[in-house]
C-alpha positions as protocol buffer text, in pm:
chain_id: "A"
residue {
  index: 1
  type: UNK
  ca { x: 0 y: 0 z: 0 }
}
residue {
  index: 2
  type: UNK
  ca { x: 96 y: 336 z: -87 }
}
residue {
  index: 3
  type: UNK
  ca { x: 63 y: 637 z: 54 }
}
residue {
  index: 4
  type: UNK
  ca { x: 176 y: 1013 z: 52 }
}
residue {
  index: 5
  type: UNK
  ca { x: 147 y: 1240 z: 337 }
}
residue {
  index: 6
  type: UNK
  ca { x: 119 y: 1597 z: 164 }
}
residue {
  index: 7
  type: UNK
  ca { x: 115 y: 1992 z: 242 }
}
residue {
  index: 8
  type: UNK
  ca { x: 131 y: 2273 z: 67 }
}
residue {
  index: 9
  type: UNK
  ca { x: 203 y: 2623 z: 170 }
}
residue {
  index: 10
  type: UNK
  ca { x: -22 y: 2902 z: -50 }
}
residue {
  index: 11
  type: UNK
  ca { x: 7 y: 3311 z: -114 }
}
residue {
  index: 12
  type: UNK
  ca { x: -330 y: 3343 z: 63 }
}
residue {
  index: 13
  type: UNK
  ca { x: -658 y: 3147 z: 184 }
}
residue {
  index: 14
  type: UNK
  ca { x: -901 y: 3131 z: -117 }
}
residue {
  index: 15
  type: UNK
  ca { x: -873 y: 3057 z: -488 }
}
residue {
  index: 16
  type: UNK
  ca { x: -1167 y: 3281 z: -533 }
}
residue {
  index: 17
  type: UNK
  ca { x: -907 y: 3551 z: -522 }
}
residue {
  index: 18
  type: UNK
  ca { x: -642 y: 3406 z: -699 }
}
residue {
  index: 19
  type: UNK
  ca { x: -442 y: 3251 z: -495 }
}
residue {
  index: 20
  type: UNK
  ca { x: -178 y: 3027 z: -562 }
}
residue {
  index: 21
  type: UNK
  ca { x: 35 y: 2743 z: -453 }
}
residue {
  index: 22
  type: UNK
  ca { x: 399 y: 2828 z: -342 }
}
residue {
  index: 23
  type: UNK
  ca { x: 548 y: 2504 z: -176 }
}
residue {
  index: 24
  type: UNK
  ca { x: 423 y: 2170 z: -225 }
}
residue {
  index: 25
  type: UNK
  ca { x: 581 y: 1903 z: 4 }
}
residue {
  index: 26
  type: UNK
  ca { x: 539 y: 1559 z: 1 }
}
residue {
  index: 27
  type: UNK
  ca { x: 645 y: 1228 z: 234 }
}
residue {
  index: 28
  type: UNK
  ca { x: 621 y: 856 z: 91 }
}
residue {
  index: 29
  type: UNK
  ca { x: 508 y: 546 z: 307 }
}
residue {
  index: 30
  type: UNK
  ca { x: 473 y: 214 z: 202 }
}
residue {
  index: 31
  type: UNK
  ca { x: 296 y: -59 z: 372 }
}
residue {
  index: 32
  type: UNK
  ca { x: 268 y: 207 z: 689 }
}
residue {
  index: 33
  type: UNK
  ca { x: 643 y: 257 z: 626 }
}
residue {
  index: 34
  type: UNK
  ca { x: 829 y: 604 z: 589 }
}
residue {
  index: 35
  type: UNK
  ca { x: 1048 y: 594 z: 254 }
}
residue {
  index: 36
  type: UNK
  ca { x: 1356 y: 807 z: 175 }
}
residue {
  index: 37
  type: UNK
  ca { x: 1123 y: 966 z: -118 }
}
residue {
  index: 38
  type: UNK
  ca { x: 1039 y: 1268 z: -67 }
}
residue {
  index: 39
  type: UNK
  ca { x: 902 y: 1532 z: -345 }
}
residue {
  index: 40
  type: UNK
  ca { x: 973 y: 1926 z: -201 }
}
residue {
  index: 41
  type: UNK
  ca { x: 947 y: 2195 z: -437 }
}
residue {
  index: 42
  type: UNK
  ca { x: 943 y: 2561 z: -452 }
}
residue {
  index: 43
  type: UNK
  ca { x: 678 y: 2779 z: -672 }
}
residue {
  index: 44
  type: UNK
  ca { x: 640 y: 3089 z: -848 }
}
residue {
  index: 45
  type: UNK
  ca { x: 357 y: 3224 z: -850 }
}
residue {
  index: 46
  type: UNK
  ca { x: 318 y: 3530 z: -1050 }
}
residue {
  index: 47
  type: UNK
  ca { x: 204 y: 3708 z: -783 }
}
residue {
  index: 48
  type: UNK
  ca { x: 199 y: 3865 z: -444 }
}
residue {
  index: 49
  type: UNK
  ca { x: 199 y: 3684 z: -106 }
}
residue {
  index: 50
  type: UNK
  ca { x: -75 y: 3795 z: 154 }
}
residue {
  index: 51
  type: UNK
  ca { x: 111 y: 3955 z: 411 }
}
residue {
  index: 52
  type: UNK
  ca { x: -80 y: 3766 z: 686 }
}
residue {
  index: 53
  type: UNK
  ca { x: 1 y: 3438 z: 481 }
}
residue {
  index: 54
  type: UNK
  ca { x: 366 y: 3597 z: 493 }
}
residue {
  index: 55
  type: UNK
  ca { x: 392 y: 3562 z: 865 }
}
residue {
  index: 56
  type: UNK
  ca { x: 233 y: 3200 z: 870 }
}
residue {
  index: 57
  type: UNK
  ca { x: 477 y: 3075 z: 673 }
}
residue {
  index: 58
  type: UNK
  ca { x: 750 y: 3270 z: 638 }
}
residue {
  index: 59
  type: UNK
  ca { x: 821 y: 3307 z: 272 }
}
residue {
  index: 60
  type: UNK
  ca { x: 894 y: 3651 z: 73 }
}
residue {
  index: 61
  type: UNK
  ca { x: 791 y: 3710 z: -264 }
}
residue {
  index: 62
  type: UNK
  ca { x: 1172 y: 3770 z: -346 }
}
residue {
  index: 63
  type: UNK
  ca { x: 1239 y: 3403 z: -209 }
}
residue {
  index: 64
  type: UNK
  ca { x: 1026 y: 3255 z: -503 }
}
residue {
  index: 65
  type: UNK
  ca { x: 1122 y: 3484 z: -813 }
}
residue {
  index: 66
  type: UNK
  ca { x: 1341 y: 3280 z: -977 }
}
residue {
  index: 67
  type: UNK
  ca { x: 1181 y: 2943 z: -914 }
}
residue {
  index: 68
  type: UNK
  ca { x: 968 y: 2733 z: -1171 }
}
residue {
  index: 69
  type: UNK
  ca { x: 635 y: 2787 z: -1171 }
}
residue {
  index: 70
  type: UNK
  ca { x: 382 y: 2540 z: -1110 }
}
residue {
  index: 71
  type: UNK
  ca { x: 328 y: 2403 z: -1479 }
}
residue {
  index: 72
  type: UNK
  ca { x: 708 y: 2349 z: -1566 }
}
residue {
  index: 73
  type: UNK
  ca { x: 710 y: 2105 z: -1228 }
}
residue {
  index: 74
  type: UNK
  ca { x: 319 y: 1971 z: -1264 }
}
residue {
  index: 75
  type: UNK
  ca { x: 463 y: 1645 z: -1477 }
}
residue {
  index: 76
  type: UNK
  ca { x: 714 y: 1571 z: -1193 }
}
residue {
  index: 77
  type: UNK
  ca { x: 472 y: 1614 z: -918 }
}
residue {
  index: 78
  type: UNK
  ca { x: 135 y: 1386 z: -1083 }
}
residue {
  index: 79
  type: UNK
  ca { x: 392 y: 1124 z: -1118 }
}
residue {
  index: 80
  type: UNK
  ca { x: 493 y: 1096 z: -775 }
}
residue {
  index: 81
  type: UNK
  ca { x: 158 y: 1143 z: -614 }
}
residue {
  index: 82
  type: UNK
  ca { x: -34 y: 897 z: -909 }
}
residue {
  index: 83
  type: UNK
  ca { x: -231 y: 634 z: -774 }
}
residue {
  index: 84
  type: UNK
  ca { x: -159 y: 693 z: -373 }
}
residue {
  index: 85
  type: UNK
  ca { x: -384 y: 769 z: -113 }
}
residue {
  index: 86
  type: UNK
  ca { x: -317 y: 1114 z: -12 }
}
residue {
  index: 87
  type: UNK
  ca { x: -308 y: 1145 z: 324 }
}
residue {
  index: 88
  type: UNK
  ca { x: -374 y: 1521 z: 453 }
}
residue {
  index: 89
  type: UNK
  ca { x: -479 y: 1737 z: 686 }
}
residue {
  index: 90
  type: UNK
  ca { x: -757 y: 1939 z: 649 }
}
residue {
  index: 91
  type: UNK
  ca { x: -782 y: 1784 z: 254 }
}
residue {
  index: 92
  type: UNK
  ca { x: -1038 y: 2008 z: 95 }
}
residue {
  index: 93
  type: UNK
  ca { x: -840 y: 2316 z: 130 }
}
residue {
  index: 94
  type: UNK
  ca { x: -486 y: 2180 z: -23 }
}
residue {
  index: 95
  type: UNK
  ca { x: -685 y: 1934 z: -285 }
}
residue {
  index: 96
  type: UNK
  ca { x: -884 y: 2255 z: -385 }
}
residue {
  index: 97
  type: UNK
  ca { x: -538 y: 2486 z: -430 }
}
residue {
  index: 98
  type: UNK
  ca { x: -391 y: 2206 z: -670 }
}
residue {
  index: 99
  type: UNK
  ca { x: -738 y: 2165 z: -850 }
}
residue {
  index: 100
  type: UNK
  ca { x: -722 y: 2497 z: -905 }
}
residue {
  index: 101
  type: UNK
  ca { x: -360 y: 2479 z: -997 }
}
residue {
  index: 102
  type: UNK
  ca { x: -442 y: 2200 z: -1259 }
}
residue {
  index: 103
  type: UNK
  ca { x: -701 y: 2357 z: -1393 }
}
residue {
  index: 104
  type: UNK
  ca { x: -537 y: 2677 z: -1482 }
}
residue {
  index: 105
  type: UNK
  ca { x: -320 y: 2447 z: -1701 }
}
residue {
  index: 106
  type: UNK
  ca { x: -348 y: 2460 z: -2118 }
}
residue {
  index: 107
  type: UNK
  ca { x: -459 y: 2211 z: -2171 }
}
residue {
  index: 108
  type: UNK
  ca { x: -627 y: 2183 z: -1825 }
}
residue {
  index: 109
  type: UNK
  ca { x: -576 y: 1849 z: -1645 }
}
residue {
  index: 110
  type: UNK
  ca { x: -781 y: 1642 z: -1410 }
}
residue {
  index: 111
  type: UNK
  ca { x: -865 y: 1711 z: -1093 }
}
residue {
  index: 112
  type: UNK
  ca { x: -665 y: 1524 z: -776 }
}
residue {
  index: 113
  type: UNK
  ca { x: -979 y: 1255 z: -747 }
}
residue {
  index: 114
  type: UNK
  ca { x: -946 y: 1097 z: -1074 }
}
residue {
  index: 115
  type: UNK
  ca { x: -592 y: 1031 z: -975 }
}
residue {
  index: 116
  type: UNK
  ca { x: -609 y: 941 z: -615 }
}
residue {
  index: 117
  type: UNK
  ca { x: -781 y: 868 z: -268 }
}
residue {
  index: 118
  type: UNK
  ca { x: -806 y: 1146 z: -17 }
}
residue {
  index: 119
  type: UNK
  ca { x: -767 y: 1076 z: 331 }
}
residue {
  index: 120
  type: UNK
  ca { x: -843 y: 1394 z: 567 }
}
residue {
  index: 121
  type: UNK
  ca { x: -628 y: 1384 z: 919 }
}
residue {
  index: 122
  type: UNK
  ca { x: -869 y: 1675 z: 1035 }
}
residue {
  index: 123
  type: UNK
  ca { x: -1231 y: 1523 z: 978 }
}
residue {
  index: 124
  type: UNK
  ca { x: -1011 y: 1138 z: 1119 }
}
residue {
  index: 125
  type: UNK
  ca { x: -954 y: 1387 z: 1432 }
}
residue {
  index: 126
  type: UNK
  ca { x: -1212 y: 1559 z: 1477 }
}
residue {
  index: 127
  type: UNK
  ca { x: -1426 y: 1216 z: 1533 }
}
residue {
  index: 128
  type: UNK
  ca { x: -1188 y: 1094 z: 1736 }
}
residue {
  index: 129
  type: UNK
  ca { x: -1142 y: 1423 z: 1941 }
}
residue {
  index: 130
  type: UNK
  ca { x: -1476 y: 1566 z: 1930 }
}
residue {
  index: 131
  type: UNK
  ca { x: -1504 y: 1882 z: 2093 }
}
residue {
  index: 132
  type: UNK
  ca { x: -1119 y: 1941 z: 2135 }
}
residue {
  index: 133
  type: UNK
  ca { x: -819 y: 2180 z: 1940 }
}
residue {
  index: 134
  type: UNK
  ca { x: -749 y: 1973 z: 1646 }
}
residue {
  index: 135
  type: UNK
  ca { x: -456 y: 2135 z: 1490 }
}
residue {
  index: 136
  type: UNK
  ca { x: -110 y: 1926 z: 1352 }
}
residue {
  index: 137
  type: UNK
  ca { x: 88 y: 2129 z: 1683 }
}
residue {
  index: 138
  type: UNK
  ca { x: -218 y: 1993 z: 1862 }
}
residue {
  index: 139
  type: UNK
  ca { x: -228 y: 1642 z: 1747 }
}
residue {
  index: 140
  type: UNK
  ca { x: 155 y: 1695 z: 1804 }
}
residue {
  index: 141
  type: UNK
  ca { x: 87 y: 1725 z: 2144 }
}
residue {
  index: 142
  type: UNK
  ca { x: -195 y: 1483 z: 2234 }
}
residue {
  index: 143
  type: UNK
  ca { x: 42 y: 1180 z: 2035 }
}
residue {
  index: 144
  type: UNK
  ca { x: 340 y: 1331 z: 2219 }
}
residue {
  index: 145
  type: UNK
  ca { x: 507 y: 1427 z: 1879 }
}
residue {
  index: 146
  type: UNK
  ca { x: 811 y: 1672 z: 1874 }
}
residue {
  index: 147
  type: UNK
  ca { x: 702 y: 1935 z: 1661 }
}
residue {
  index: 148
  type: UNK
  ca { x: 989 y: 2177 z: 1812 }
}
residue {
  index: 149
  type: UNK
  ca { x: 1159 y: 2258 z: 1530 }
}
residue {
  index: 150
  type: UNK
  ca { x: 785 y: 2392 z: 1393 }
}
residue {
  index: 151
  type: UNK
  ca { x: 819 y: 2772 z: 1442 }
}
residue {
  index: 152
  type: UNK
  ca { x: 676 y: 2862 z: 1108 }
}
residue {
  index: 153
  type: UNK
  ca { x: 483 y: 2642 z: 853 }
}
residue {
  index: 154
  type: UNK
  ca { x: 679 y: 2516 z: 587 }
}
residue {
  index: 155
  type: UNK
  ca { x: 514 y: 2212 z: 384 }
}
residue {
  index: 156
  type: UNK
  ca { x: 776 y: 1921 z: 398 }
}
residue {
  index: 157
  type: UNK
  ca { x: 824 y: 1954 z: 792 }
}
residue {
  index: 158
  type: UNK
  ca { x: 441 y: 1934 z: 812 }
}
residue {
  index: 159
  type: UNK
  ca { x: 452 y: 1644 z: 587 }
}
residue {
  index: 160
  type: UNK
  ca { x: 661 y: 1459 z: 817 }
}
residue {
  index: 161
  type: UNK
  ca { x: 509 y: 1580 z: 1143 }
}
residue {
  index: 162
  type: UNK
  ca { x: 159 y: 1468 z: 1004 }
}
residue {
  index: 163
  type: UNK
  ca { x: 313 y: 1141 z: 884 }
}
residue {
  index: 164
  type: UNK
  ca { x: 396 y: 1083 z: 1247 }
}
residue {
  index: 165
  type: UNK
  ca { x: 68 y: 1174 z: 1378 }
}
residue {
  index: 166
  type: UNK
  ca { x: -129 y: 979 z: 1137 }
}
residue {
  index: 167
  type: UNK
  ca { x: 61 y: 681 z: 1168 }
}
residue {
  index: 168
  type: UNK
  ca { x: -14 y: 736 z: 1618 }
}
residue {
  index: 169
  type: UNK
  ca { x: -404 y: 775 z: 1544 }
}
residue {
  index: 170
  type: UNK
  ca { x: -433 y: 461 z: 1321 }
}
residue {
  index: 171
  type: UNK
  ca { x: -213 y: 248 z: 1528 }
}
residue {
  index: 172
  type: UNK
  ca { x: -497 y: 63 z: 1696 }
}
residue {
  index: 173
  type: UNK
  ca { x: -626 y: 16 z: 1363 }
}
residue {
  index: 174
  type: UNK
  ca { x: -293 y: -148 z: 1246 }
}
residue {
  index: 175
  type: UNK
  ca { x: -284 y: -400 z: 1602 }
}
residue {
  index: 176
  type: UNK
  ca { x: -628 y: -499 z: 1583 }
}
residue {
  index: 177
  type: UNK
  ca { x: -570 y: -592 z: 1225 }
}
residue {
  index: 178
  type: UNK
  ca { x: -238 y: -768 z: 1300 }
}
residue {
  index: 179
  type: UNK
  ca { x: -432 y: -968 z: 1573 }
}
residue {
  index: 180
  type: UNK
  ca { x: -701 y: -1052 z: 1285 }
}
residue {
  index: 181
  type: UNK
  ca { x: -431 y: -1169 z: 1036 }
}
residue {
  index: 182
  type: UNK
  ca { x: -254 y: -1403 z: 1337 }
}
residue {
  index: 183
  type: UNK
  ca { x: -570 y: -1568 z: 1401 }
}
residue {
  index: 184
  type: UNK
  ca { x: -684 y: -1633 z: 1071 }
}
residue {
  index: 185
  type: UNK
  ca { x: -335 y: -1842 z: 1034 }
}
residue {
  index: 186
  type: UNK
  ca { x: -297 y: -2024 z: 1382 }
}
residue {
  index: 187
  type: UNK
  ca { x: -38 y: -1785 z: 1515 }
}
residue {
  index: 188
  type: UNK
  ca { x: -141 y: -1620 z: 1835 }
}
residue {
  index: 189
  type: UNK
  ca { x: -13 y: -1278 z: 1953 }
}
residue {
  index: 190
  type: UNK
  ca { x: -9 y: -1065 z: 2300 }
}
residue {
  index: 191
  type: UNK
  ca { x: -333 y: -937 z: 2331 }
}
residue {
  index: 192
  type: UNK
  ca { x: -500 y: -1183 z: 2101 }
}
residue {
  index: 193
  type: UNK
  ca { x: -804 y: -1320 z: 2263 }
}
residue {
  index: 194
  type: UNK
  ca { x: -974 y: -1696 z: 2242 }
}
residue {
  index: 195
  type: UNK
  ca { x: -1169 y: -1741 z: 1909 }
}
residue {
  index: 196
  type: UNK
  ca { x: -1539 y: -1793 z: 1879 }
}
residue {
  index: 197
  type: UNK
  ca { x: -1682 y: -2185 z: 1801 }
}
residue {
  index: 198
  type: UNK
  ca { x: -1601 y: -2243 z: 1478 }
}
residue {
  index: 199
  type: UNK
  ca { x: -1984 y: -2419 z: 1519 }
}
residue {
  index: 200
  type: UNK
  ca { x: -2162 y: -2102 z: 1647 }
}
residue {
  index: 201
  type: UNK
  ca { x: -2513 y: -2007 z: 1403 }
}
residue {
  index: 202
  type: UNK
  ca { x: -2477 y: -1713 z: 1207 }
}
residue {
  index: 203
  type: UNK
  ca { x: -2550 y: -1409 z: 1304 }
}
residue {
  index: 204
  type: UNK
  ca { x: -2894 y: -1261 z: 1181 }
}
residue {
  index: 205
  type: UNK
  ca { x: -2842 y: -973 z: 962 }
}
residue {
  index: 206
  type: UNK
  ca { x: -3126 y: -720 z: 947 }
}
residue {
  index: 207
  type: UNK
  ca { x: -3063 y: -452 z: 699 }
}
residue {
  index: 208
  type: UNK
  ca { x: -3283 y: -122 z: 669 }
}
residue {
  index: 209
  type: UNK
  ca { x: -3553 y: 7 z: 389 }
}
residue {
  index: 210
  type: UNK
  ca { x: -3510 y: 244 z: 154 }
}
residue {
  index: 211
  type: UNK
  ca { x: -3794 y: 454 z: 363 }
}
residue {
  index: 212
  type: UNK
  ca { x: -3589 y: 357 z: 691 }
}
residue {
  index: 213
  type: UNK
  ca { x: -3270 y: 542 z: 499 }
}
residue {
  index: 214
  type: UNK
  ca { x: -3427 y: 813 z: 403 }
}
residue {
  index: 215
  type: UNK
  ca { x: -3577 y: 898 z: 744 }
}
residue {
  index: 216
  type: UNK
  ca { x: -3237 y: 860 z: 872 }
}
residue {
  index: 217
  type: UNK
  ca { x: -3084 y: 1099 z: 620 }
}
residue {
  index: 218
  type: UNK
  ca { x: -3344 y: 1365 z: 711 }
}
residue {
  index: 219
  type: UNK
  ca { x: -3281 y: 1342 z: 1046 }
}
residue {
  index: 220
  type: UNK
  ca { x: -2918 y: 1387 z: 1008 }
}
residue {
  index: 221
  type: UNK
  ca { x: -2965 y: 1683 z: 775 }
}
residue {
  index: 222
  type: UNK
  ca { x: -3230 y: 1829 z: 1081 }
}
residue {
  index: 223
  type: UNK
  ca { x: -2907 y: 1793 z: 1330 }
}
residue {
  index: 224
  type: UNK
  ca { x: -2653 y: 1930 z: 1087 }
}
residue {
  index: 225
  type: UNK
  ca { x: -2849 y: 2278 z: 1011 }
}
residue {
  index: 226
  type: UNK
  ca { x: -2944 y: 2274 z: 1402 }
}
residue {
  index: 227
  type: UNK
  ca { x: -2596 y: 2228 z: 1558 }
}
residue {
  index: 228
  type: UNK
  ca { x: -2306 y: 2516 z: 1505 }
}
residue {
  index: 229
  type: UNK
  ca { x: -1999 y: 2241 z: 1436 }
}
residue {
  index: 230
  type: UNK
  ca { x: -2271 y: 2041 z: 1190 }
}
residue {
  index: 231
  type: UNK
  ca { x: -2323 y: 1655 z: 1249 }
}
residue {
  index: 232
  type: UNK
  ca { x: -2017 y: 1437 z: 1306 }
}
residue {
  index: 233
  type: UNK
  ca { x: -2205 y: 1151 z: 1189 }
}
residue {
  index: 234
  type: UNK
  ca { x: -2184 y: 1323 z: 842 }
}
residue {
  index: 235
  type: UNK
  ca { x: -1859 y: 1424 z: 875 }
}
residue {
  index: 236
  type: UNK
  ca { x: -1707 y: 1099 z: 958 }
}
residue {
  index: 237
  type: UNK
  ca { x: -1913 y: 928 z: 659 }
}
residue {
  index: 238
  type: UNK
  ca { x: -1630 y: 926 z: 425 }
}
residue {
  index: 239
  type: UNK
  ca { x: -1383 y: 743 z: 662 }
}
């Protein structure tokens, strides 16, 4: 399984005003596995950084004017991310910046989901942590990550750092699956606990209507308008 951990670091907060992408930076992991590859690359582009973006991250407009702007590197970066789950953190705002980027391309090219999966870190959190900060320096914290060297953004550090803290929230996941795979071969491991009968009756299975669906569905809808952070049952559907 492959996956990149990705970040990218942008002039200003919306592409409704033109913003643009100025760092993209990238970690690989295979089979839950940090790589050597990494992908880290600086962009023009032709035009000014918001000076309240400026003090997030810490990059001038004279530190990217003789760098390659985003369509002399787009070949370089598809190729690295194509066909991996993207794993990021708070994924609609960096998957909208490089749909934007992509589609300011001529010829325009297709957007991030016809090339990969999206994993979001943020909505994983913020199901996990309902209620609480869920920022990387917070997740930093709460996992007992050392984000010290994090005094400004910058994308590849946060790469790394969120590698680290997704790998901490899905390590239950991992065991329990470990434990699965032991079982299903004979081999027992610490924590493993005694099978079922292998002569136990199936377990009924009673699946809802289409009418029982749709109530549900309303329902959730009522409690998403009515509450001010929305319904977490919604926002945890895609995970």
């Amino acid at each position: 399984m492959r996956q990149v951990v990705l970040d990218t670091e942008t002039t200003g907060l919306s592409t409704a005003d033109g913003h643009r992408i100025i760092v993209i930076g990238c970690v690989e992991m295979i089979n839950r596995r940090l790589t050597d590859n990494r992908f880290h690359r600086y962009i023009n582009p032709d035009r000014e950084i918001d000076a309240g973006a400026m003090e997030v991250h810490g990059i001038t407009n004279e530190m990217l004017a003789d760098k390659p702007r985003f369509a002399d590197q787009v070949e370089d970066f598809l190729a690295f991310i194509d066909g991996s789950e993207l794993i990021i953190h708070n994924g609609p705002f960096d998957v909208g910046f490089i749909n934007y980027e992509l589609s300011l391309l001529k010829p325009a090219l297709d957007k991030v989901a016809s090339r990969c999966e999206v994993l979001d870190t943020l909505k994983m959190a913020r199901f996990e942590h309902p209620g609480q900060r869920n920022t990387l320096d917070a997740l930093c914290r709460r996992y007992e990550i050392d984000n010290s060297k994090r005094d400004l953004h910058g994308a590849l550090l946060d790469a790394e750092l969120l590698a680290d803290v997704y790998l901490a929230m899905t390590g239950g996941q991992a065991t329990l699956l470990l434990d699965q795979q032991n079982q299903s071969t004979g081999v027992m491991s610490a924590g493993a606990g005694i099978g079922l009968p292998s002569d136990r009756p199936s377990l009924m299975v009673v699946r809802a209507d289409s009418e029982a669906v749709s109530a549900h569905d309303e329902f959730l809808q009522v409690i998403d308008k009515a509450s001010a952070d929305g319904c977490l049952w919604l926002q945890s559907a895609d995970f």
